[in-house]
C-alpha positions in Angstrom: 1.0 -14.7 9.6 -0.8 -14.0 6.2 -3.3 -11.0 6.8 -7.2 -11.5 7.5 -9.2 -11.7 4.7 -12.1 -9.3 4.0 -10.2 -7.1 6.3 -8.2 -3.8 6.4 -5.3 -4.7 6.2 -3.2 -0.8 6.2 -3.5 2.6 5.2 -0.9 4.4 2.8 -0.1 7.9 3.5 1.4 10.1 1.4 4.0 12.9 2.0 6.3 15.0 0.9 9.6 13.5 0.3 11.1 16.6 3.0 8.5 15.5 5.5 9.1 11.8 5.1 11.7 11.1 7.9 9.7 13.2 10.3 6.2 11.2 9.1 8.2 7.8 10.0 9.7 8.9 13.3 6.3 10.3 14.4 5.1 6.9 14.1 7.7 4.9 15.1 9.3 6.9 17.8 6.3 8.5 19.6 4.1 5.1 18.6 6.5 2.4 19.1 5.6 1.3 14.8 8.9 -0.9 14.0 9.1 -0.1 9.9 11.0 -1.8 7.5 12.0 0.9 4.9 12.8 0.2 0.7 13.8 2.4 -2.0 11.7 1.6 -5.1 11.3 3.1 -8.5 15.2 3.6 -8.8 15.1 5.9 -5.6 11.9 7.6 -6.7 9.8 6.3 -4.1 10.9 5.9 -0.5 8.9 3.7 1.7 8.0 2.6 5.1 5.8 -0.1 6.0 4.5 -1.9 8.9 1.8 -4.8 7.9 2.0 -6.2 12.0 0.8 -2.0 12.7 -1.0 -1.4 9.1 1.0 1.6 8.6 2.4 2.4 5.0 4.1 5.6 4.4 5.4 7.0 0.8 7.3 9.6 -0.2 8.2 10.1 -4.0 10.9 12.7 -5.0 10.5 15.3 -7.5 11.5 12.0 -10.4 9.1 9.9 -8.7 6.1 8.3 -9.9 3.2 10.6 -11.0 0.3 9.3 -9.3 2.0 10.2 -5.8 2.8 13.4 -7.1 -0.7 14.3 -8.4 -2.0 12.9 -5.5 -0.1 15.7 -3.4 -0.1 18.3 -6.1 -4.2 17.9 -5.5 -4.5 16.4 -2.1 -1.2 17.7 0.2 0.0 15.2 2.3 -2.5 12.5 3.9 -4.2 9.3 3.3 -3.2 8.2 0.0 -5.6 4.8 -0.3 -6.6 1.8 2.3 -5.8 -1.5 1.6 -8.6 -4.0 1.8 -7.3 -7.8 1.9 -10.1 -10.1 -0.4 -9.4 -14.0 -0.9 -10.1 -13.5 -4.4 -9.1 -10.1 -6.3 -11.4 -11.0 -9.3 -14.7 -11.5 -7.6 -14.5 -8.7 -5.9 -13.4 -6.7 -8.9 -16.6 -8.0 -10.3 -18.3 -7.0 -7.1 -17.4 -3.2 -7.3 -17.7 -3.6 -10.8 -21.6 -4.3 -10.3 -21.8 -0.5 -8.2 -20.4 0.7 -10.9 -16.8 1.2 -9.7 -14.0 -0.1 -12.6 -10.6 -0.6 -11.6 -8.2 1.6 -13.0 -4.4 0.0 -12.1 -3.6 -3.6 -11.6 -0.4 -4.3 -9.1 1.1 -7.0 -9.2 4.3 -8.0 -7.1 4.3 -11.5 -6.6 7.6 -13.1 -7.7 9.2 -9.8 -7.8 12.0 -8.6 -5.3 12.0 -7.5 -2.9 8.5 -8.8 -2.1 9.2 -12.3 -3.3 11.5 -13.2 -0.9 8.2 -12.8 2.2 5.4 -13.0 -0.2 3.9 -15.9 -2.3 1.4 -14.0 -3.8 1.1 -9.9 -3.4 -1.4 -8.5 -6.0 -3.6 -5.2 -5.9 -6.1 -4.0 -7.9 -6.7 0.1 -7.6 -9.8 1.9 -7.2 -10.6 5.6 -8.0 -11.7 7.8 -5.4 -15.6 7.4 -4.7 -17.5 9.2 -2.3 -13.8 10.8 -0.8 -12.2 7.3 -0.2 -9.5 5.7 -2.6 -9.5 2.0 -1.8 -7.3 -0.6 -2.5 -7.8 -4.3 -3.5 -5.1 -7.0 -2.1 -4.3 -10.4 -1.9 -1.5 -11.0 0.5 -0.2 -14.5 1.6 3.1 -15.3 3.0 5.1 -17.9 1.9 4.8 -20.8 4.5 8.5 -20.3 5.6 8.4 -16.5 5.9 4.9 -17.2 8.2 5.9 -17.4 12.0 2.5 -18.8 13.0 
């Protein structure tokens, strides 16, 4: 099932990588969340991720990618951004854009693994913190095999 547009769809915390198996198990052994975990950025970045429980948690190592470790070089450990589904990413760029609000990263995973494989299209456009939140444009649908509905 592709998720609800103009919806939450999950929130990314960040940790430490030494607090990362004891993050997951929290939520998946005292919560019952049933995560399906990926190495990315050549090892730098372990995550795990439950879209059916909207649960995302990231932990890079000391290599990993810089905005997770200035985010807990600034932050500690906590919500790192929510992700908010949009049907399209570009109006509602605009959208912010018109408050004043520009994006400042563009993600964009769609036809790369291991995301491919679920996910037609899987796009995000980043927001800066405003007013203590750090949202999280998406556009997430599944490819019509991958959909159990």
């Amino acid at each position: 099932m592709n998720p609800r547009v103009d919806r939450l769809s999950h929130v990314v915390y960040c940790v430490h990588d030494e607090s990362f198996d004891d993050a997951v198990a929290l939520w998946s052994e005292a919560l019952g969340v049933v995560f399906e975990r990926l190495d990315m950025h050549d090892g730098g970045l372990r995550v795990a991720f439950s879209l059916d429980n909207g649960v995302e948690v990231v932990a890079p190592s000391r290599e990993g990618p810089a905005k997770f470790l200035d985010f807990l070089a600034r932050n500690g450990e906590g919500v790192y951004t929510v992700v908010y589904v949009v049907a399209d990413l570009d109006v509602a760029e605009a959208s912010v854009a018109g408050r004043g609000v520009e994006v400042i990263d563009r993600l964009v995973y769609t036809g790369r693994r291991p995301w491919s494989e679920e996910w037609a299209v899987l796009e995000e456009r980043v927001l800066p913190a405003v007013h203590g939140m750090r949202i999280t444009l998406g556009v997430m649908e599944r490819h019509p095999e991958a959909d159990p509905s």
